[in-house]
Residue, then its C-alpha position, 0 to 999 in steps of 0.5 A: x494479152x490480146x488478139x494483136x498478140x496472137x502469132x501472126x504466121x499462125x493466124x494467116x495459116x489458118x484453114x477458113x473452116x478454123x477462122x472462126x472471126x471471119x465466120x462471125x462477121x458472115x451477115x448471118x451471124x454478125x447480128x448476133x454477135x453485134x448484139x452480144x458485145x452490145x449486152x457484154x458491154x451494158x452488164x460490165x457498165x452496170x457493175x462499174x456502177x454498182x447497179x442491176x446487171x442486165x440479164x443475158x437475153x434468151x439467145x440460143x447458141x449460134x452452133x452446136x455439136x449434138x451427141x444424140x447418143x452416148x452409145x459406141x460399137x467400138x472401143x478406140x484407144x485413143x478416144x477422150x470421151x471413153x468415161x462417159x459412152x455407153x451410158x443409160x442416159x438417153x433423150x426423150x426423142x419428142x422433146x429433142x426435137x422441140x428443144x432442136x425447134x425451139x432454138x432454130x427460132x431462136x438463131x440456131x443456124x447449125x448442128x454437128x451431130x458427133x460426140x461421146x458416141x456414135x450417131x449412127x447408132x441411135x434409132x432417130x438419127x434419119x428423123x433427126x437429120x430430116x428434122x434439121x434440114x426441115x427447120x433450114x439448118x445446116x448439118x454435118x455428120x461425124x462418124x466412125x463409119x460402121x454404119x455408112x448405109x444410113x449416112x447413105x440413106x439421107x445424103x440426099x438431104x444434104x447440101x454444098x454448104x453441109x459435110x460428113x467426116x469419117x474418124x478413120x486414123x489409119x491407112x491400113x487395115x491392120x492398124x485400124x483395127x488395132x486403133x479402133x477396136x469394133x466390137x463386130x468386125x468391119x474392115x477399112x476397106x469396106x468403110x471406104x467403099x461405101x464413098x463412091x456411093x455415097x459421092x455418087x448419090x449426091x456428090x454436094x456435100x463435102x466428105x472427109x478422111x479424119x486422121x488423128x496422129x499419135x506418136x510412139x508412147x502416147x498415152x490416153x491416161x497413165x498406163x494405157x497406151x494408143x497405138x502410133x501411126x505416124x508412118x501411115x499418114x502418106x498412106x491414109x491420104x493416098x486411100x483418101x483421094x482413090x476412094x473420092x474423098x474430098x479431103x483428109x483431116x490431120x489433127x494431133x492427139x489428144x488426151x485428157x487431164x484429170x479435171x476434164x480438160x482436152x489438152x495437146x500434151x506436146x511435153x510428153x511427146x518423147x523426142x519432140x523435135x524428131x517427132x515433129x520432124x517426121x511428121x512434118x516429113x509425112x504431110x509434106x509427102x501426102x500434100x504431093x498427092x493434093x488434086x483439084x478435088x483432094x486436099x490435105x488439111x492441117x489442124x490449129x493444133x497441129x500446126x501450132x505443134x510444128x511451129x513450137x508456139x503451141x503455149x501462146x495459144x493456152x493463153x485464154x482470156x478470163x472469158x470464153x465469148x464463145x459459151x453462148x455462141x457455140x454449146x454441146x448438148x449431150x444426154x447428159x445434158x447441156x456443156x459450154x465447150x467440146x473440150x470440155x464435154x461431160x465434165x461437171x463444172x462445164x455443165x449449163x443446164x440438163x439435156x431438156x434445157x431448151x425444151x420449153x419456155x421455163x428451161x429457156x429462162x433457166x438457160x440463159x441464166x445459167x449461160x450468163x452465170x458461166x460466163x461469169x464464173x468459169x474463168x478460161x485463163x485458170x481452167x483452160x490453161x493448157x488447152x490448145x483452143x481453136x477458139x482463142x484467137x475469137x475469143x481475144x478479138x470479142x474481149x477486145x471489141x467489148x473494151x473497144x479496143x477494136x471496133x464492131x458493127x453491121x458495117x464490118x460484115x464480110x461476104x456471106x460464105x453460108x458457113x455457120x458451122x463454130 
């Protein structure tokens, strides 16, 4: 397998958000990744002849998604991360913010606050967001939307090349409730009208309507049950673009193995093809409501869903390239993959593993042993990956299947986000 084997309708589809090829021939980040395949190379070399490898440099990751907290006010039926919230585990504040310094020094260009709770909820996300943008990061916010008046409070920070999602999954109030549970009351309606103002404010950044479709008999594990919404995908869109949103999201649900994985579950989707009818019937019906300032947007996933090739894309390399590029650090501390936050054998380092000179070390050679012993081909089997058709093309590039260089840099889209 390669990368020239990947679906080409599939790849020409893709949302330049999910081209995470293109993103790292940005000039910005090219170097980087020069210097990866460079390092790749050099180590596989040595083994061949049987000497020292070379150990990874102290790189720090290009991206990450940043879970400030593992705190959430709501109790969603459909959420993947609903082992791990609510921990007492928390961060030493001051060395977050020398770890977040340490790694903008060392090449980190952006950070998703997002994750296994919800960011708004901890005491330092203002001073986290100021610190970030202090340090010349781009910066996005994903949230459930409880608390929009301290997204309020800093989207002034924020630029064009910076964005805030709403995971909101429903166009009705009902059916959010339902889904999400809050443990204080909030309505839909009142998370949707703090975006006029938030718009207003500053009207830069990008805002999106996140909408996780789930279907009739979705399970999050066995025997418990995620309430559908595939009939409010039209209405959800509809209340995306009259309450000025930039976009709505659609992604399909997902649950998670035993193991840890996230996975697309696309077996157990009774009566597949209808499924996939109806909703593909639904987007169809939501794209008539696009303007020139709304859009709808599909997910790798789901389109991959639609066209019945999703298995092509569970077919991973041994190694996941992206590990040193792109890393999650929780308060449980520091993982190798979204899809795989919070399970053990994912874990890098702990959640201070950049905030001195002695973890850095620790880090990079925990980076390079992962690369090494998590193999992607057994432990990502069934995963969906957004980062495959990346990953085929770095592994190609370091057999030199295909060529890299500062030559092969694209224009700059001030996009880093991976």
């Amino acid at each position: 397998m390669s990368s020239t084997d990947i679906d080409a309708k599939s790849v020409a589809r893709l949302a330049p958000t999910h081209d995470f090829s293109a993103k790292l021939r940005q000039p910005a980040l090219l170097g980087r990744v020069v210097d990866y395949v460079d390092w790749q190379r050099r180590v596989r070399a040595a083994k061949a002849k049987g000497q020292a490898v070379p150990e990874m440099p102290e790189w720090s990751p290009l991206s990450i998604n940043l879970d400030l907290t593992t705190a959430c006010n709501y109790r969603c039926d459909h959420c993947i991360d609903w082992d791990i919230l609510n921990s007492p585990i928390k961060y030493d504040f001051a060395k977050l913010k020398a770890s977040l310094t340490d790694m903008v020094d060392r090449g980190l260009r952006s950070v998703i606050l997002i994750g296994g709770g919800e960011p708004t909820l901890h005491p330092g996300f203002e001073e986290t967001v100021h610190h970030l943008k202090d340090l010349g990061t781009q910066v996005s916010i994903v949230s459930n939307g409880s608390r929009n008046y301290r997204i309020f409070d800093i989207i002034d920070r924020l630029d064009s090349h910076d964005w805030v999602r709403l995971s909101l999954d429903s166009g009705t109030n009902e059916t959010f409730e339902r889904m999400h549970k809050p443990t204080k009351a909030i309505s839909l309606d009142e998370i949707c009208e703090w975006v006029p103002r938030i718009r207003k404010r500053n009207p830069e950044p990008l805002v999106g309507f996140s909408f996780i479709i789930v279907w009739d008999g979705a399970e999050r594990e066995e025997g418990v049950d995620v309430v559908p919404n595939i009939d409010e995908i039209v209405s959800a869109a509809k209340r995306a673009r009259d309450y000025g949103f930039n976009y709505i999201s659609l992604k399909p649900f997902l649950s998670r193995r035993p193991d840890g994985s996230e996975v697309m579950d696309a077996a157990a989707v009774a009566n597949l093809d209808h499924t996939v009818a109806r909703i593909r019937a639904a987007v169809d019906e939501a794209k008539k409501l696009e303007t020139d300032t709304f859009s709808v947007t599909e997910s790798i996933n789901l389109r991959v869903l639609e066209q019945g090739n999703w298995k092509d894309f569970t077919k991973q390399p041994s190694m996941c390239h992206m590990q040193p590029l792109r890393q999650v650090l929780t308060p449980l501390g520091l993982y190798n993959c979204p899809a795989h936050r919070g399970v053990d054998r994912a874990l890098i380092g702990p959640k201070a593993a950049w905030a001195d000179a002695d973890a850095r070390g620790d880090t990079a050679r925990s980076t390079a042993a992962m690369l090494e012993g998590f193999d992607a081909s057994k432990e990502c089997s069934e995963v969906t990956c957004l980062y495959h058709g990346v990953n085929w093309w770095l592994e190609d590039v370091i057999r030199e299947r295909a060529e890299l260089s500062e030559a092969d840099a694209i224009d700059e889209r001030f996009d880093y986000f991976l």
